[in-house]
Backbone and ligand atoms as CSV (ligand in chain L), in Angstrom:
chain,resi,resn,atom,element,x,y,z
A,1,UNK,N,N,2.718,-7.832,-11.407
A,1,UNK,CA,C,1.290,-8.169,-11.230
A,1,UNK,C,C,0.588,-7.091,-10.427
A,2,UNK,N,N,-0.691,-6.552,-10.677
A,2,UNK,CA,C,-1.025,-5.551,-9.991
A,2,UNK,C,C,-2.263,-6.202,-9.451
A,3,UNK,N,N,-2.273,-6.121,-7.908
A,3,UNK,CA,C,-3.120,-6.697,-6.770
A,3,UNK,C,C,-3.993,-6.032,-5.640
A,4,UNK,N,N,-5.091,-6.139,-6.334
A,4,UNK,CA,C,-5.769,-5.260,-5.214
A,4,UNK,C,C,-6.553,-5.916,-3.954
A,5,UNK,N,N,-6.717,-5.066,-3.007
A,5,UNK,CA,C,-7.775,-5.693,-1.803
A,5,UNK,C,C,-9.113,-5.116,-1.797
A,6,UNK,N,N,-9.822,-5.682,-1.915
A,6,UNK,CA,C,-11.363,-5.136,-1.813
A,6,UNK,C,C,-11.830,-5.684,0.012
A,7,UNK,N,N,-11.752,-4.924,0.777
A,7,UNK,CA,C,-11.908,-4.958,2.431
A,7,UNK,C,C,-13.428,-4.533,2.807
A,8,UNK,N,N,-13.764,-5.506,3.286
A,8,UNK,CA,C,-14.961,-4.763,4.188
A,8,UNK,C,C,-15.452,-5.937,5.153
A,9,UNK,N,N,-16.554,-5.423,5.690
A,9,UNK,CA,C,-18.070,-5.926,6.485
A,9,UNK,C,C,-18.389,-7.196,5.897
A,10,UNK,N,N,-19.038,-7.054,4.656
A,10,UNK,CA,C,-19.857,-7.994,4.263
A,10,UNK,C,C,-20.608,-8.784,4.496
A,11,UNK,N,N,-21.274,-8.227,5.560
A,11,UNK,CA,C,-22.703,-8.736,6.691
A,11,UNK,C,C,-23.789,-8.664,6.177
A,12,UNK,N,N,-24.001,-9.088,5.490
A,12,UNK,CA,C,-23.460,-10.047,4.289
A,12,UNK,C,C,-23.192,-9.358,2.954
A,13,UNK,N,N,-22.696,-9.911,1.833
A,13,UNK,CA,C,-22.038,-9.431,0.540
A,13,UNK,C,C,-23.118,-9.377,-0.206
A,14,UNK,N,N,-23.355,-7.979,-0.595
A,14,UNK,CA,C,-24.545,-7.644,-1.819
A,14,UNK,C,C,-24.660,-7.800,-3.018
A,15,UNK,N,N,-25.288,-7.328,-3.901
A,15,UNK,CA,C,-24.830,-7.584,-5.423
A,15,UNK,C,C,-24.193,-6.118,-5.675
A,16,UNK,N,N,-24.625,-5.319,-4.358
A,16,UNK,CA,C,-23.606,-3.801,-4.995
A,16,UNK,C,C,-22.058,-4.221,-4.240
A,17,UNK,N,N,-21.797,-5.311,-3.797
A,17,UNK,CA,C,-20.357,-5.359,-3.438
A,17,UNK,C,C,-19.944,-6.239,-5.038
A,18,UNK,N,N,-20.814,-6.847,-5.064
A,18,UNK,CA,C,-20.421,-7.914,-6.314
A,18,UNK,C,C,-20.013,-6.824,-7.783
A,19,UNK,N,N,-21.098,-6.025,-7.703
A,19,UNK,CA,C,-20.417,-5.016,-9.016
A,19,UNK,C,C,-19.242,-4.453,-8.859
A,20,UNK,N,N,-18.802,-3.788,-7.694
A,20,UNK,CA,C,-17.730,-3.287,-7.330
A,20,UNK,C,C,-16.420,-4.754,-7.727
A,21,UNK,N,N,-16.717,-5.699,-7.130
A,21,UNK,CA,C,-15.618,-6.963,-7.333
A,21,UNK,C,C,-15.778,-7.071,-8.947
A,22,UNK,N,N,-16.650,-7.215,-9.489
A,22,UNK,CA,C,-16.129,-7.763,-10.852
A,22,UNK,C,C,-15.603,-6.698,-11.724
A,23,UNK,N,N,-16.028,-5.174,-11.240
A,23,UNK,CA,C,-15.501,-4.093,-11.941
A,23,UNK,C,C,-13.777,-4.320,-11.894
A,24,UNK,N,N,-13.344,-4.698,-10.038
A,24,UNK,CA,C,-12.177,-4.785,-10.002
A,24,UNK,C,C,-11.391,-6.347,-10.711
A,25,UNK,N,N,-11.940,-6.734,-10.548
A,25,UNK,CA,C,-11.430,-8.226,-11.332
A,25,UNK,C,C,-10.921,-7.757,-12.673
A,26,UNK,N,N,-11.468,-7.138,-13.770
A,26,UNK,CA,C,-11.469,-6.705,-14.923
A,26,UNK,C,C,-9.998,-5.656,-14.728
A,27,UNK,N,N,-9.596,-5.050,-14.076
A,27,UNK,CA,C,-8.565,-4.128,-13.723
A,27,UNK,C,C,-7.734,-4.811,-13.094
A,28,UNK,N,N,-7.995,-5.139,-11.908
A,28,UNK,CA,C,-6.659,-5.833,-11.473
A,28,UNK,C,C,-5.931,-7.779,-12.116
A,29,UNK,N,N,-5.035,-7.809,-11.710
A,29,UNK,CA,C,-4.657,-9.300,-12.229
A,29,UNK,C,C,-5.290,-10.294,-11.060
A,30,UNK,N,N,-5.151,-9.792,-9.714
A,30,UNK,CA,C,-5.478,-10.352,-8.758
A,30,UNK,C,C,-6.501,-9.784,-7.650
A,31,UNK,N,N,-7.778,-10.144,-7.146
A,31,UNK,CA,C,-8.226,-8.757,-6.218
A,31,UNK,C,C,-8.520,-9.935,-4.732
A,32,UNK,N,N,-8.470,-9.629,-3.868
A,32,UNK,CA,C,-8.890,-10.117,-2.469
A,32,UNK,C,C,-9.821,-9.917,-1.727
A,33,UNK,N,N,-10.730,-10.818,-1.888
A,33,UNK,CA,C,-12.201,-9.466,-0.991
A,33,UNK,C,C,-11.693,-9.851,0.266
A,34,UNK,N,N,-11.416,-9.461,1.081
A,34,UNK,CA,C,-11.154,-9.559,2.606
A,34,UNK,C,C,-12.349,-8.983,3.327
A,35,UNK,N,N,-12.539,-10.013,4.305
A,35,UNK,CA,C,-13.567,-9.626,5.536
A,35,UNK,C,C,-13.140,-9.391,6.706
A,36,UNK,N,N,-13.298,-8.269,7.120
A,36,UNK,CA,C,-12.996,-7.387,8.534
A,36,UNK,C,C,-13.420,-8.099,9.483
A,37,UNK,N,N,-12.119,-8.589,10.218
A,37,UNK,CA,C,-12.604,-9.400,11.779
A,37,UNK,C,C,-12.774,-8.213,13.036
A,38,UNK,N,N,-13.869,-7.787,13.019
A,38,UNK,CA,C,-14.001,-6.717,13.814
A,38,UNK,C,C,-15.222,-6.777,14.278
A,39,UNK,N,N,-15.349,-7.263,16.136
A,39,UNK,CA,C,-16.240,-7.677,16.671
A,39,UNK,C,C,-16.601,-6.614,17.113
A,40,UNK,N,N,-16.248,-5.132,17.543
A,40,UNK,CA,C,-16.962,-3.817,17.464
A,40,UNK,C,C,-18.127,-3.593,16.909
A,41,UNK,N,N,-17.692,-4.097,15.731
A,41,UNK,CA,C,-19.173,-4.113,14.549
A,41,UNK,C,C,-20.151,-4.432,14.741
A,42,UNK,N,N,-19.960,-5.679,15.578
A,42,UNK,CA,C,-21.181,-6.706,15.976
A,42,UNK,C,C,-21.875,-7.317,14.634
A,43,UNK,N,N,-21.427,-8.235,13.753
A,43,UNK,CA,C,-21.810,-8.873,12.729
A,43,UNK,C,C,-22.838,-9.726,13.585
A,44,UNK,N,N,-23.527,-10.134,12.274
A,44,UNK,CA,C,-24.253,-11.156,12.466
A,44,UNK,C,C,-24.226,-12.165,12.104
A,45,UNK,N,N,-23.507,-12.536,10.897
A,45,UNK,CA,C,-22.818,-13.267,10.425
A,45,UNK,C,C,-21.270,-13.880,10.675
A,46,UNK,N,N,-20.738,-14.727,10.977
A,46,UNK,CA,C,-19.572,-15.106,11.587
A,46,UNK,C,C,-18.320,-15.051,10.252
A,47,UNK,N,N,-17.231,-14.416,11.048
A,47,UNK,CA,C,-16.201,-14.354,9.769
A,47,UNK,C,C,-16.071,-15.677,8.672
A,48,UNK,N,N,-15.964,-16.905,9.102
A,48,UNK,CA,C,-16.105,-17.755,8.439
A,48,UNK,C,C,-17.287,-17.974,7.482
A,49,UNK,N,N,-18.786,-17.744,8.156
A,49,UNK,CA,C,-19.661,-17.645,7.214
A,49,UNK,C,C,-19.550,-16.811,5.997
A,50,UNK,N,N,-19.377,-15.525,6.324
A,50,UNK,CA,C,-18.895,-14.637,5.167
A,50,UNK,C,C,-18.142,-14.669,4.060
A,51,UNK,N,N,-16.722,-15.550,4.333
A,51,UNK,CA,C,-15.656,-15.760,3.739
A,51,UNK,C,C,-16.515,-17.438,2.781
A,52,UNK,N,N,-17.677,-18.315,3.751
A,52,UNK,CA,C,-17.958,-18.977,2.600
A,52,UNK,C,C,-18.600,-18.513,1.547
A,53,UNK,N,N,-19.772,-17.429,1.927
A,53,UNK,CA,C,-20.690,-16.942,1.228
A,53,UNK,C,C,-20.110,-16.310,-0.217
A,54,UNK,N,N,-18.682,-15.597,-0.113
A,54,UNK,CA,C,-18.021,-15.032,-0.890
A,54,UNK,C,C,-17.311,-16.198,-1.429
A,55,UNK,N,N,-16.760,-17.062,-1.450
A,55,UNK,CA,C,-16.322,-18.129,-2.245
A,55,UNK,C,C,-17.488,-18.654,-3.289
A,56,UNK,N,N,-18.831,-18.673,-2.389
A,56,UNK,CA,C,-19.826,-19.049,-3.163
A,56,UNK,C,C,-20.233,-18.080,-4.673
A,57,UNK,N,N,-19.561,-17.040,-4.338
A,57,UNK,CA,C,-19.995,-16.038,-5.602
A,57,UNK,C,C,-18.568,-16.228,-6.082
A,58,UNK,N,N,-17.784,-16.231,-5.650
A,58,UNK,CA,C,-16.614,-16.279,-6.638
A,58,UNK,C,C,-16.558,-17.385,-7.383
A,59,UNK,N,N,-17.202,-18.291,-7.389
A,59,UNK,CA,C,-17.671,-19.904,-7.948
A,59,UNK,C,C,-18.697,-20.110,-8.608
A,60,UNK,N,N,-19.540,-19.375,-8.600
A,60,UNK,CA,C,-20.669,-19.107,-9.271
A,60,UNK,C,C,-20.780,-18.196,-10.123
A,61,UNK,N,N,-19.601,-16.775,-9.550
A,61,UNK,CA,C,-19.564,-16.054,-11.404
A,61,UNK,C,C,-18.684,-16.338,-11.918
A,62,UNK,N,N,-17.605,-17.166,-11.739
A,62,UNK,CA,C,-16.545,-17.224,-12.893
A,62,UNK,C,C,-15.139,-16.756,-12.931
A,63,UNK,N,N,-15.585,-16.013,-11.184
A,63,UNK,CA,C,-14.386,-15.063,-11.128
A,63,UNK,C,C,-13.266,-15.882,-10.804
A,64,UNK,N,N,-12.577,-16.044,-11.747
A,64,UNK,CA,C,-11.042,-16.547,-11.844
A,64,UNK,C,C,-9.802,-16.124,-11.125
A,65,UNK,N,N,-9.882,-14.304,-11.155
A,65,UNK,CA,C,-8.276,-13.781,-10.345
A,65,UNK,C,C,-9.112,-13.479,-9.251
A,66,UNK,N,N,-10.223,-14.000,-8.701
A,66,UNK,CA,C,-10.528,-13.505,-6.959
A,66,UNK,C,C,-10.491,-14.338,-5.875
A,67,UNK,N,N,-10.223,-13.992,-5.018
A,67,UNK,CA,C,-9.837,-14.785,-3.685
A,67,UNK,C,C,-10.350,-14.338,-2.618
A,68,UNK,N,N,-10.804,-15.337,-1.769
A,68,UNK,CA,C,-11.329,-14.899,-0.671
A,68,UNK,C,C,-10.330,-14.692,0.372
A,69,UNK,N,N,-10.825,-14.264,1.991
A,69,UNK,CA,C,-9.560,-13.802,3.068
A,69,UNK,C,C,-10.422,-12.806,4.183
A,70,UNK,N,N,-9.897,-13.082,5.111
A,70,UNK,CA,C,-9.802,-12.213,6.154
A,70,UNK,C,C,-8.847,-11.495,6.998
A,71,UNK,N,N,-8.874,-10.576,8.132
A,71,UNK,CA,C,-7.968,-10.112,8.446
A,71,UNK,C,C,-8.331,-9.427,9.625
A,72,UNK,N,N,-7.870,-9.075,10.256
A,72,UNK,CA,C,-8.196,-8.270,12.138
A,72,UNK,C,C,-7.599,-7.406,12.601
A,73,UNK,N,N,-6.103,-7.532,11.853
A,73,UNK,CA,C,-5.280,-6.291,11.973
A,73,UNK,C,C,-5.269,-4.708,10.855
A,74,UNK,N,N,-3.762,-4.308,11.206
A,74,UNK,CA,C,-4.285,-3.020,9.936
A,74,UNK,C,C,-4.525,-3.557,8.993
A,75,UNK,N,N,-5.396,-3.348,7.534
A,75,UNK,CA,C,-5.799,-3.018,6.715
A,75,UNK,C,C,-4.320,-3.397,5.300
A,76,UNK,N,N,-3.724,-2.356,6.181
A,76,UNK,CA,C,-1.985,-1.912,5.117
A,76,UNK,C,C,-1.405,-2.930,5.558
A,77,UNK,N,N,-1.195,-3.724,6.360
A,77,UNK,CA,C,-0.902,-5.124,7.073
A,77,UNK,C,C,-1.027,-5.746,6.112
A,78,UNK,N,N,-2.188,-6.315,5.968
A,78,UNK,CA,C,-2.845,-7.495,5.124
A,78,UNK,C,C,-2.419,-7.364,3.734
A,79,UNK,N,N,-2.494,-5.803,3.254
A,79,UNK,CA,C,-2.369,-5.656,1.680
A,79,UNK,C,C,-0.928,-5.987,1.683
A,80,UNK,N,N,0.169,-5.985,2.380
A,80,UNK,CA,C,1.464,-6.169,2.436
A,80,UNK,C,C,1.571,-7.437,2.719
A,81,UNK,N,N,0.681,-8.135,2.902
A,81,UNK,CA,C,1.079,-9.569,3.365
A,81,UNK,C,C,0.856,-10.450,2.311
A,82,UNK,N,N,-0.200,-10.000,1.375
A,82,UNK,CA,C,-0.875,-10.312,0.558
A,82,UNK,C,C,0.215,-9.939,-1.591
A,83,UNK,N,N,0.877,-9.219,-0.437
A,83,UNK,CA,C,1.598,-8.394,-1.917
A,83,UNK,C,C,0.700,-7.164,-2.595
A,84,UNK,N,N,-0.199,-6.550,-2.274
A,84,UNK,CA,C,-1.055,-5.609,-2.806
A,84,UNK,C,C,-0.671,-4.165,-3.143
A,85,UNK,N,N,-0.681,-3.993,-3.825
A,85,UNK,CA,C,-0.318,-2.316,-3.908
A,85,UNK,C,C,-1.545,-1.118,-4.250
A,86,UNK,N,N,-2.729,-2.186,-4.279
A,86,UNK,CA,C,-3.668,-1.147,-3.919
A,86,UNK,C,C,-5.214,-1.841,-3.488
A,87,UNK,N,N,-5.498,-0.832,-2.669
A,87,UNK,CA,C,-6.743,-0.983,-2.014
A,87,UNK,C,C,-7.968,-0.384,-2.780
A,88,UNK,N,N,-9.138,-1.479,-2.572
A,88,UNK,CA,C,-10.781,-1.293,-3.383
A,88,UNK,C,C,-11.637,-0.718,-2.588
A,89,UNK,N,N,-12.256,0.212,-3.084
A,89,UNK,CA,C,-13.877,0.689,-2.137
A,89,UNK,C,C,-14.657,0.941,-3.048
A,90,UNK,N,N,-16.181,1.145,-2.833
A,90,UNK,CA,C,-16.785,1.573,-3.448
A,90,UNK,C,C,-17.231,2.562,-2.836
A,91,UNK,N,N,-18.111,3.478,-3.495
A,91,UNK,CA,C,-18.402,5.324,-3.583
A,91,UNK,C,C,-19.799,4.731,-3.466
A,92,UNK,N,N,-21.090,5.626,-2.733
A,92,UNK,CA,C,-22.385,4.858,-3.012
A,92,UNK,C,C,-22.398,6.797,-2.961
A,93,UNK,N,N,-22.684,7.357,-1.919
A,93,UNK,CA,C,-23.177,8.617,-1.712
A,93,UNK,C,C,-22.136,9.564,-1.314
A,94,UNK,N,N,-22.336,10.702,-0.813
A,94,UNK,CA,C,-21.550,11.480,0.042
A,94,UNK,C,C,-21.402,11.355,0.982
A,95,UNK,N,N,-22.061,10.323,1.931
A,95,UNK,CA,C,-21.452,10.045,2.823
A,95,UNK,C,C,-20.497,8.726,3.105
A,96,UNK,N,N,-20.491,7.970,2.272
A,96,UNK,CA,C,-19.552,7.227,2.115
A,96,UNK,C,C,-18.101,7.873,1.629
A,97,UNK,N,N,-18.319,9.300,0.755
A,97,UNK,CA,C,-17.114,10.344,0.245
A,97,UNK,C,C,-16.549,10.154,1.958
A,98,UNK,N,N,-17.410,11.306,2.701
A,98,UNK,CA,C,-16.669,11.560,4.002
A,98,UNK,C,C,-15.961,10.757,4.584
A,99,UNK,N,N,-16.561,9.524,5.239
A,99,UNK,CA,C,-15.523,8.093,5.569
A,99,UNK,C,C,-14.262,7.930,5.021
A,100,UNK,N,N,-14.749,7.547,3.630
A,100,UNK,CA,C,-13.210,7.256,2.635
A,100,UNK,C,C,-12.039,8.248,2.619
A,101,UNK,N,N,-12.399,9.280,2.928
A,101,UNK,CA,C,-11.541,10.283,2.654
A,101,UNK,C,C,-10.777,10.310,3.964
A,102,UNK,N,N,-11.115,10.166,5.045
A,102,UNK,CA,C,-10.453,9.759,6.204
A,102,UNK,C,C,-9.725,8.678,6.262
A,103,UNK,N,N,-10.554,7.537,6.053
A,103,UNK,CA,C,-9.514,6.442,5.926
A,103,UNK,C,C,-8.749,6.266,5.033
A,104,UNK,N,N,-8.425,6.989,4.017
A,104,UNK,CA,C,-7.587,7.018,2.798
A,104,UNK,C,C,-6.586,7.675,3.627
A,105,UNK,N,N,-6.577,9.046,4.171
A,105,UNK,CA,C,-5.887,9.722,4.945
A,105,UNK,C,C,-4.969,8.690,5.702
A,106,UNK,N,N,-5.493,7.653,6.994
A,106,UNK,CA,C,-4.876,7.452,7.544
A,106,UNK,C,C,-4.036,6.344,7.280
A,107,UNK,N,N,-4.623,5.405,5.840
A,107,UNK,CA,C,-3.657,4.598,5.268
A,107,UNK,C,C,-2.713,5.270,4.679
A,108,UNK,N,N,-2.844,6.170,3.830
A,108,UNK,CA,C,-1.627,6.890,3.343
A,108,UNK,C,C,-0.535,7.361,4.468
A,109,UNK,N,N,-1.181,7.486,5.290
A,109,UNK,CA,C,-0.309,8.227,6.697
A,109,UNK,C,C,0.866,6.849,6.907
A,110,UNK,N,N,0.157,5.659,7.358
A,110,UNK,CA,C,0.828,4.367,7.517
A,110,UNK,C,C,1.279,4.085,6.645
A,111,UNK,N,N,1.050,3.706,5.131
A,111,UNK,CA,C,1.875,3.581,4.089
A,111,UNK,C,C,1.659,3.955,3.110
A,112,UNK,N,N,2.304,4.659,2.331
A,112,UNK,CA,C,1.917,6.090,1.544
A,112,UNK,C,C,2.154,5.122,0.114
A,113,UNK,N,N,2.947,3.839,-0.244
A,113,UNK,CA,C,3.089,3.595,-1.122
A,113,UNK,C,C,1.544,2.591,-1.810
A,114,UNK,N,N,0.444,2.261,-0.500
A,114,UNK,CA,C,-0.562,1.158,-1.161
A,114,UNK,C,C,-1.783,2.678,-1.300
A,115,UNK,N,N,-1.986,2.618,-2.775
A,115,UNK,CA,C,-3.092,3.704,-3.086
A,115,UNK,C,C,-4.530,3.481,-2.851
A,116,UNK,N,N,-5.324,3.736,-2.786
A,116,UNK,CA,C,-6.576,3.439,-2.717
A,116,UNK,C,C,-7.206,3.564,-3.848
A,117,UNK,N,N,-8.302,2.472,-4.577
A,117,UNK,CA,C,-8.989,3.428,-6.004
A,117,UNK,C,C,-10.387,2.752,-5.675
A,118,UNK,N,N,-11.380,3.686,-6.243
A,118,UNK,CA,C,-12.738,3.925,-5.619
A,118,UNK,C,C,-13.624,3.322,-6.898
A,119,UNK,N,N,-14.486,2.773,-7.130
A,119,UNK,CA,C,-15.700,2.340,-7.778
A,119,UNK,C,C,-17.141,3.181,-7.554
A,120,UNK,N,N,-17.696,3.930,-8.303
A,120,UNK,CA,C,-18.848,3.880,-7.907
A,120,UNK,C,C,-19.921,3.369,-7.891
A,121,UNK,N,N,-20.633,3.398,-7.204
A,121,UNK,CA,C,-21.675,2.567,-7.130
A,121,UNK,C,C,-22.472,2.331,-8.359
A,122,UNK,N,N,-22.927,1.249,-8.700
A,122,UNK,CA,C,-24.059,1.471,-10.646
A,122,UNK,C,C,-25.311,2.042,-9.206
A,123,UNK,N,N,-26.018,2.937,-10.419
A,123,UNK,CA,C,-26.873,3.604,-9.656
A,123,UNK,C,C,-28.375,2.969,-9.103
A,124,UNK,N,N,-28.347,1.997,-9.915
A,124,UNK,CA,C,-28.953,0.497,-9.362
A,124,UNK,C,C,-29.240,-0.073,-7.855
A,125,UNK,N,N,-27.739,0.487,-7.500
A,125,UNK,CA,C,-27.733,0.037,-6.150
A,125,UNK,C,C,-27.308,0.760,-5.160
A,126,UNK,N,N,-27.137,1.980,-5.602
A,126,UNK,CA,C,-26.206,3.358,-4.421
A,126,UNK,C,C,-27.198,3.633,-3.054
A,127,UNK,N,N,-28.750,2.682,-3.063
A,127,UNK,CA,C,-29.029,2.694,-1.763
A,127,UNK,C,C,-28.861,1.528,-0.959
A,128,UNK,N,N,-28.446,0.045,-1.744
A,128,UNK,CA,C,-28.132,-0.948,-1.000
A,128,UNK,C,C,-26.597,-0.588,0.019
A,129,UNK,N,N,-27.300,-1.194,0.858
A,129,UNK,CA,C,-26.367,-1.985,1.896
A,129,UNK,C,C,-26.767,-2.949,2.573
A,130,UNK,N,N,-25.826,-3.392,3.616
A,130,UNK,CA,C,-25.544,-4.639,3.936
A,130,UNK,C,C,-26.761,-4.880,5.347
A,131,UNK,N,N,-26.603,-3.476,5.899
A,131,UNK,CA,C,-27.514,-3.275,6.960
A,131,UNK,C,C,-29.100,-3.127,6.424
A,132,UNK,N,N,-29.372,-2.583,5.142
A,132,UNK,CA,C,-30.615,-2.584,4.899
A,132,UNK,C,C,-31.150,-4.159,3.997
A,133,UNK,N,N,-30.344,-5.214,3.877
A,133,UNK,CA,C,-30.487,-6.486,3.771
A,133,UNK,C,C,-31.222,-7.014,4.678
A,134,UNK,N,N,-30.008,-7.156,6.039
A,134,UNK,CA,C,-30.387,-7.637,6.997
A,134,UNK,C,C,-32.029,-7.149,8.158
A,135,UNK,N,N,-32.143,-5.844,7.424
A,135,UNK,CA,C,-33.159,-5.366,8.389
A,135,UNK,C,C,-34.610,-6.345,7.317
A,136,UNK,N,N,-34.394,-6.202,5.909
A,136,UNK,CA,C,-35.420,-6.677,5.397
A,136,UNK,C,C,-35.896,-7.889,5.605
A,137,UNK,N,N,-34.738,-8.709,5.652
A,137,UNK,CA,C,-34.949,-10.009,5.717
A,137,UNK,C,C,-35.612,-10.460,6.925
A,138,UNK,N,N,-35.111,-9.998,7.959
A,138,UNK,CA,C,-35.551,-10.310,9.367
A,138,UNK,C,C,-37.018,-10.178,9.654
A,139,UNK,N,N,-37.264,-8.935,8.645
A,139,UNK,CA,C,-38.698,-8.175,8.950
A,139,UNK,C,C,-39.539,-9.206,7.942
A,140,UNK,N,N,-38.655,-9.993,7.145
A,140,UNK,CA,C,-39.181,-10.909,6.299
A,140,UNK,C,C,-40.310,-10.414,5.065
A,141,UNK,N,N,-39.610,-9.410,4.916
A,141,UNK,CA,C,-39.353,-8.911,3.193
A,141,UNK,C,C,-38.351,-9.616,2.391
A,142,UNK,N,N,-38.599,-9.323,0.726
A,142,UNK,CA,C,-37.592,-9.892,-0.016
A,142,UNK,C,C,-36.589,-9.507,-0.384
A,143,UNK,N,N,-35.654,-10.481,-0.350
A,143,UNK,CA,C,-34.225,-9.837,-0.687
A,143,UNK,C,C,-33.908,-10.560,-2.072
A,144,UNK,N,N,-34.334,-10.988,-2.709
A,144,UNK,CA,C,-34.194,-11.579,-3.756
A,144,UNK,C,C,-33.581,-10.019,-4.460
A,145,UNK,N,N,-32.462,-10.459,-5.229
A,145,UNK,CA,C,-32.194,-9.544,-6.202
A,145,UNK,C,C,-31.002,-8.160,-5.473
A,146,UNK,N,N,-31.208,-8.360,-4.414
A,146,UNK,CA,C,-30.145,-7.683,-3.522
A,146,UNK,C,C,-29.060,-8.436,-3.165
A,147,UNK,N,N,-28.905,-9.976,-3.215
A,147,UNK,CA,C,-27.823,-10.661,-2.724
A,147,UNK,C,C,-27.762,-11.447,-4.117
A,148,UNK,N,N,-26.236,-12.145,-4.146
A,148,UNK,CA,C,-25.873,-12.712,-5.087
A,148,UNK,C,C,-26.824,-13.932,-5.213
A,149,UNK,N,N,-27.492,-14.209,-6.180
A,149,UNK,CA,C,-28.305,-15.585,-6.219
A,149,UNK,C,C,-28.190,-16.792,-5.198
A,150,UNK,N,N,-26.552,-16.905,-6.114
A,150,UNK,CA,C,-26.095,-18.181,-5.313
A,150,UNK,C,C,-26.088,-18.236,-3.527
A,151,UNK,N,N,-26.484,-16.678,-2.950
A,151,UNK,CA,C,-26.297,-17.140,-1.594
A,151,UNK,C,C,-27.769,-16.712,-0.636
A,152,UNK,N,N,-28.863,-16.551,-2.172
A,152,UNK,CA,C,-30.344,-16.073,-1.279
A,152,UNK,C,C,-30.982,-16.409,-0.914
A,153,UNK,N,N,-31.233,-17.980,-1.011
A,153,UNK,CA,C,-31.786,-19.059,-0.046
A,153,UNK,C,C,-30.998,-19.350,1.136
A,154,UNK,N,N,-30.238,-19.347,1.407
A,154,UNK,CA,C,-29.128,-19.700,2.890
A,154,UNK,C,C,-29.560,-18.513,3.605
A,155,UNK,N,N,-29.218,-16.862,2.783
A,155,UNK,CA,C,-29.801,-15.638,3.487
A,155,UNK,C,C,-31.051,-15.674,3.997
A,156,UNK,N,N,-31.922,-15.816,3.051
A,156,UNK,CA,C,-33.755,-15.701,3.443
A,156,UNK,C,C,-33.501,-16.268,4.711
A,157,UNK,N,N,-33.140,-18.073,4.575
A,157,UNK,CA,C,-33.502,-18.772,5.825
A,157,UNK,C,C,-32.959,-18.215,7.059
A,158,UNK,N,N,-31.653,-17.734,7.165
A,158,UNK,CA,C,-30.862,-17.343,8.228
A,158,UNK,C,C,-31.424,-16.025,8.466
A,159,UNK,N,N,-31.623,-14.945,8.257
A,159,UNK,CA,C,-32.292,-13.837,8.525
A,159,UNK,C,C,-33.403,-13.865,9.231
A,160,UNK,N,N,-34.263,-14.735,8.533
A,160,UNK,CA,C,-35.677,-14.912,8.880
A,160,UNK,C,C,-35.866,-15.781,10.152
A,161,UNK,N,N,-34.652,-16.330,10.751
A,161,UNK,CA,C,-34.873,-16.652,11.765
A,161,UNK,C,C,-33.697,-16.222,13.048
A,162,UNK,N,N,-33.484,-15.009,12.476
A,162,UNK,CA,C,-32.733,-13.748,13.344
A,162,UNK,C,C,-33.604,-12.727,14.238
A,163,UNK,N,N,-33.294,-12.890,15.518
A,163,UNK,CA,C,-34.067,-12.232,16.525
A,163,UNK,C,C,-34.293,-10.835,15.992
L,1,LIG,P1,P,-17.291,-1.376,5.642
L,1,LIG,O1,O,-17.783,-1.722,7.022
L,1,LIG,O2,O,-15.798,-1.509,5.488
L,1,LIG,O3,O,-17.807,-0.090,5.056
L,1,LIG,P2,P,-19.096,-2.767,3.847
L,1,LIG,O4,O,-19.251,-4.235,3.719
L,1,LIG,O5,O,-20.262,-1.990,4.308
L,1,LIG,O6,O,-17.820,-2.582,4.770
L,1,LIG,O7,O,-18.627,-2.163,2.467
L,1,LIG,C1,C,-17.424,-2.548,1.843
L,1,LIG,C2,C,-17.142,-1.602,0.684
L,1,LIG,O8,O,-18.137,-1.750,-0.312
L,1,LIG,C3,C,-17.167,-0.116,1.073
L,1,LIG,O9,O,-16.189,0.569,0.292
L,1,LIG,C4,C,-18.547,0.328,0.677
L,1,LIG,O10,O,-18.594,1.711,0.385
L,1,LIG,C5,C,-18.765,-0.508,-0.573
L,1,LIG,N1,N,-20.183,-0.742,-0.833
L,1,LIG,C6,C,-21.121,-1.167,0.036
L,1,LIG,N2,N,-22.329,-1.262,-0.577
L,1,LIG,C7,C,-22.130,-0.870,-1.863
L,1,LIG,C8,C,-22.984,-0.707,-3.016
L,1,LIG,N3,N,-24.307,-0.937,-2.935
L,1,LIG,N4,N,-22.431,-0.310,-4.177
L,1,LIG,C9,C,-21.116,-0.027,-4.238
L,1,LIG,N5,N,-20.247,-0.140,-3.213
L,1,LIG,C10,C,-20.747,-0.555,-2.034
């Protein structure tokens, strides 16, 4: 069975994370979106919220081999815990190149056998992110069409009443 992890933020999950997941759904037998318990970050959203929000799209598109999850430790940890032999990202710009290419580095360093494979962004969305969601919403602009349907009324409301 070939099992991938799709890892990140997801403060909150976009529709450019969602293309990236269903691209991988279609390729892998099994994929994991895992959400990074990493209070460094300073989310705004609570790991649990996240992990529902993403069930909510995995239930709402259909996606059959995806699973939700989190994790706090390494990365190569989880994909080993999980059975994974390879890890998901998506590509938006060149500066997302620079990042990846480091952290590819240092997973390979830790375990050289879980590969990494990259998605690029549909060009639709190579300026979304997760941070330019949250800034809109707050400022109480629309996000309609940037977040998965199923989770843009819960977003609007919660944003919009974010300091
Ligand atoms: P992280 O903090 O790990 O970068 P994010 O939630 O920001 O977590 O992103 C998770 C993954 O999804 C990363 O590989 C990122 O490059 C990718 N990604 C984020 N936004 C998009 C997008 N609009 N299109 C394609 N991939 C994206």
């Amino acid at each position: 069975m070939k099992i991938g992890v799709y890892p990140g933020s997801f403060d909150p999950f976009t529709v450019g994370h969602l293309d990236v997941l269903k691209s991988a759904a279609k390729l892998f037998d099994v994929v994991y979106v895992a959400v990074l318990n990493n209070s460094a970050k300073s989310p705004i959203f609570t790991v649990e919220d996240r992990v529902s929000m993403i069930d909510r799209v995995i239930e709402s598109e259909g996606l059959s081999n995806a699973r939700s999850g989190s994790f706090s430790g390494l990365l190569v940890t989880y994909a080993e815990q999980v059975g994974a032999q390879y890890i998901i990202r998506g590509l938006r710009a060149i500066t997302d190149f620079e990042y990846e290419f480091q952290i590819d580095a240092v997973n390979r360093h830790l375990e050289p056998e879980i590969r990494t494979v990259y998605f690029m962004a549909n060009p639709a969305h190579s300026f979304l992110s997760s941070s330019n969601v949250r800034e809109i919403g707050e400022l109480g602009g629309s996000i309609e069409g940037l977040v998965p349907s199923c989770n843009y009324q819960y977003l609007r409301e919660r944003l919009a009443r974010q300091e």
